[in-house]
C-alpha angles and dihedrals in degrees: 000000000000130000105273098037107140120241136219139195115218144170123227121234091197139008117301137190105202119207089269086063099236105146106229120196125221113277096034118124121221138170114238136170123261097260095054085049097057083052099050093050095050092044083053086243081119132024127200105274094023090119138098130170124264084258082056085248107171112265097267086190148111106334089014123136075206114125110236114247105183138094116348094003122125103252094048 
């Protein structure tokens, strides 16, 4: 990983061992780059909706009822 990958928190749909070989259970939340999280989800580790921030704020992602609070939003 460089300086500058994106990260992302996630939470695991079923158990996962990461390239550092530390073994996660399901229902564990982790942070990972882009391009892991494009693996776990298509490997089904992850689905679409499955994050939370690191505070358990509700995803507020792709598919969310969920109000955007980022960037030019109004609460930000």
């Amino acid at each position: 990983m460089t300086k500058g990958d994106l990260m992302v928190f996630v939470k695991l749909e079923s158990d996962w061992t990461d390239g550092d070989g530390v073994a996660h259970s399901a229902g564990e939340s982790v942070d990972v780059d882009a391009a892991t999280l494009a693996t776990l989800q298509a490997e089904g580790i992850v689905s679409e909706g499955s994050a939370g921030g690191k505070d358990k704020n509700e995803w507020a992602g792709p598919g969310s009822t969920t109000a955007w609070a980022g960037p030019g939003s109004a609460g930000v």
